[in-house]
N, C-alpha and C positions, 0 to 999 in steps of 0.2 A: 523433417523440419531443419533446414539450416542454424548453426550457430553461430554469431557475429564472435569475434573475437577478440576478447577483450584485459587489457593488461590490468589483471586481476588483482597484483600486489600492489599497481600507484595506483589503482581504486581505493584500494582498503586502506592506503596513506590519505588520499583525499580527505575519503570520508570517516576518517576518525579524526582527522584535522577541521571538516567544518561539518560534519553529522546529515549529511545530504548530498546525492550525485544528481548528475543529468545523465543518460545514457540514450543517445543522438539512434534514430535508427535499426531500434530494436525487432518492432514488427514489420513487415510489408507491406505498401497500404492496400492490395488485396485482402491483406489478413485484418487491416482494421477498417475497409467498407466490409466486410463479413460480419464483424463485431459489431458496426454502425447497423447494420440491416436487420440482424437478432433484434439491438435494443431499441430499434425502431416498435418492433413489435411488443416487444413489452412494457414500452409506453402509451402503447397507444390502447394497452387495458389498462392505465390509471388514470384516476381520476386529472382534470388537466389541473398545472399547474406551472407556476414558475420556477420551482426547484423541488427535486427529488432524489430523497435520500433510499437505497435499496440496496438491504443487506442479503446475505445468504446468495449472491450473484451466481455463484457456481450451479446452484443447485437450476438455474433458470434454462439452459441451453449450454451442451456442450460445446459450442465454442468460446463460451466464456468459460468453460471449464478448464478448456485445453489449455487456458495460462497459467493453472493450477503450477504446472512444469515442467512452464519454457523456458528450455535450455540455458539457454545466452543470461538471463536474469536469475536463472536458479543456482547456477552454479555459484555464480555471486555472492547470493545471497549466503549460500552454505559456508562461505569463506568468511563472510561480516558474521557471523551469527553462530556457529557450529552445526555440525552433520545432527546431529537430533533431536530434529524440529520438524514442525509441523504448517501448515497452515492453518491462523489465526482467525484471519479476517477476510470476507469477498466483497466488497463496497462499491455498488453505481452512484457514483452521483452527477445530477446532473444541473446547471445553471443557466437557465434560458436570462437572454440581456434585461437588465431592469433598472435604467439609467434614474429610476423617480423612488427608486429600495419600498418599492411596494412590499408589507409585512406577506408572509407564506405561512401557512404552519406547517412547512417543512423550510428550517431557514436557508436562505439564500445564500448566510453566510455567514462565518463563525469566526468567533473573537479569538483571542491569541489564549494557548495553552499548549500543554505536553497533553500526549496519548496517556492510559493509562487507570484503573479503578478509580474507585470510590467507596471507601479511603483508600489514598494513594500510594503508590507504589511508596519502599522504603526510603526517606530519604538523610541521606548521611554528608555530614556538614556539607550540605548546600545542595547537594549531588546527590540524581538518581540516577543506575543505571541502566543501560540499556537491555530491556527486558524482549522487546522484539524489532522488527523491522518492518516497515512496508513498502511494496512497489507499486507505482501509481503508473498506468496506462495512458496516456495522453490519446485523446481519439478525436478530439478536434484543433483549430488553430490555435495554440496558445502560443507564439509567439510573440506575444504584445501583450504587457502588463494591462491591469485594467479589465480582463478578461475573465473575474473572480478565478486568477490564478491563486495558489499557494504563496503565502507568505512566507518567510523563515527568514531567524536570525543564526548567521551561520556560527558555529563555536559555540552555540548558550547550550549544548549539552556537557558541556565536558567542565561546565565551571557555574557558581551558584549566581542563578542569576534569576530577575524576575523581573517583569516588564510595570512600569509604576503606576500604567493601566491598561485593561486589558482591551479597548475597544477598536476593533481591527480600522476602522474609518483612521483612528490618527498615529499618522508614522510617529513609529521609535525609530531612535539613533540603529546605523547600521542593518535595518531591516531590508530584504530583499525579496522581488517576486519571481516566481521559479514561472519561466517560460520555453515552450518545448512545441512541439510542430507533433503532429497526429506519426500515431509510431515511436516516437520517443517515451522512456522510461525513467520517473523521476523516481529514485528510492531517498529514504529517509527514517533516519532513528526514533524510535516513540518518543524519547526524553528530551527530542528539538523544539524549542518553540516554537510554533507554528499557529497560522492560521489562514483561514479561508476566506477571502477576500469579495467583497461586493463584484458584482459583473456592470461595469457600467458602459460596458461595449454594444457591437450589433450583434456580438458574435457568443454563442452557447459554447459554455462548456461540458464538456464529454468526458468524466475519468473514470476510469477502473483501478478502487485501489485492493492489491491484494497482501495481506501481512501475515509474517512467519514469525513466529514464538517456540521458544522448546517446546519439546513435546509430552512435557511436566505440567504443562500451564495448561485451562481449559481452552477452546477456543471462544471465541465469543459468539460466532454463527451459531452453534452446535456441540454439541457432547456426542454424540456417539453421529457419525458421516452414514447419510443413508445408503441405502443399499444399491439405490441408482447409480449415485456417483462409485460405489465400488465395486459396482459390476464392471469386471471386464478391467480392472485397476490393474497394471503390473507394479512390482514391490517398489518402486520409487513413488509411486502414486498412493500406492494404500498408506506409505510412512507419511507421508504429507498428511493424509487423510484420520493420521491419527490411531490408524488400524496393526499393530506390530507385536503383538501378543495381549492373551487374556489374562495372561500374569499382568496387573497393571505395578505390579512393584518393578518390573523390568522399563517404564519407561523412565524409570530416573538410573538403571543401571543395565541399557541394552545390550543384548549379543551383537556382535558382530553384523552376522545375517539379516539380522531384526532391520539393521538401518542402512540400508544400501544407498544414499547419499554420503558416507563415508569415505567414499571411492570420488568425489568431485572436491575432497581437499587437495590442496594443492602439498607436496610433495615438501 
């Protein structure tokens, strides 16, 4: 697998400045009509509907495994976050156009919030911080607002802020819609506001978000990675996977060896 190469330190200036990147070109669109063709078929054993949320994505078909980590976004990712971490979270979601917001009981679309529990993360005058990261797979057009892209107010993690209501239909000051062409890679801090946006286009949206957390934290998919996914794992995979000794006192104080993404900080 090729890695795009990407200027890793004004990333991490970026996105500590507004808590969200774009990364233009990450997969090939061979690798995401591959992706489109899997989740073709795994839609087409749900029930029909006009949005569909589906967790535990990895576990469905390796090729949506194989984003678990991909290079170009991982390496990144190890530099926003630290080498000892894990994979969080594997998320399809999908948003067929619904110009009249027909209700789903799977919602179409969600109102402005941080990631994060219930009760919430710690928060210290005003401020929580960044507890994990996700990358969102862009697989269909989203270049054009409108398109139930992602919302986000750029900067609201880094300072105490809250939105005076949360209902994604009516713009806040400064709000903006993250738009990305199929193959592009949006990452973003759990502690951004954010939200998911009505689709009132022709056109469905397609993302894959996958999120990394230390590997202290549980994940949300899962507590212990089937044996599927870690068959056949090599050591950058099983650490992802959460798998780095049966000592669990060592994942808040790893060996060396334990964490073989330690080797993708940067210098």
């Amino acid at each position: 697998m090729s890695i795009k190469q990407l200027d890793i330190k004004g990333l991490m200036n970026q996105f500590n400045e507004k808590g969200y990147l774009v990364i233009p070109s990450v997969l090939s669109q061979e690798k995401v009509a591959r992706l489109n063709s899997v989740i073709d078929t795994i839609i087409s054993n749900e029930p029909e509907s006009l949005a569909y949320n589906i967790y535990n994505s990895v576990e469905l078909h390796p090729e949506i495994a194989s984003l678990i980590d991909e290079p170009t976004i991982l390496r990144l990712i190890v530099n926003l976050l630290g080498y000892n971490i894990q994979l969080h979270i594997s998320h399809l979601t999908i948003r067929k156009p619904n110009p009249n917001d027909v209700q789903t009981t799977s919602q179409s679309f969600i109102d402005w919030h941080q990631d994060g529990p219930n009760p919430k993360f710690p928060v210290i005058e005003g401020l929580t911080a960044t507890y994990y990261i996700k990358a969102c797979y862009i697989l269909s057009d989203m270049s054009e607002p409108n398109r139930g892209n992602t919302k986000v107010i750029p900067g609201s993690h880094k300072k105490p802020y809250d939105p005076n209501h949360r209902d994604v239909r009516q713009q806040l000051d400064g709000e903006e819609q993250v738009c990305g062409k199929p193959g592009d890679v949006f990452i973003f801090a759990q502690n951004l506001w954010h939200a998911g946006s009505p689709n009132t286009s022709e056109y469905t949206r397609r993302q894959l978000f996958l999120g990394y957390s230390p590997i202290w934290m549980r994940p949300i998919d899962y507590h212990v990675a089937s044996e599927e996914l870690l068959k056949d794992a090599d050591p950058i995979r099983r650490q992802l996977l959460g798998q780095i000794s049966d000592n669990k006192f060592k994942y808040y104080v790893p060996e060396e060896s334990m964490v073989p993404l330690k080797s993708f900080m940067l210098k």
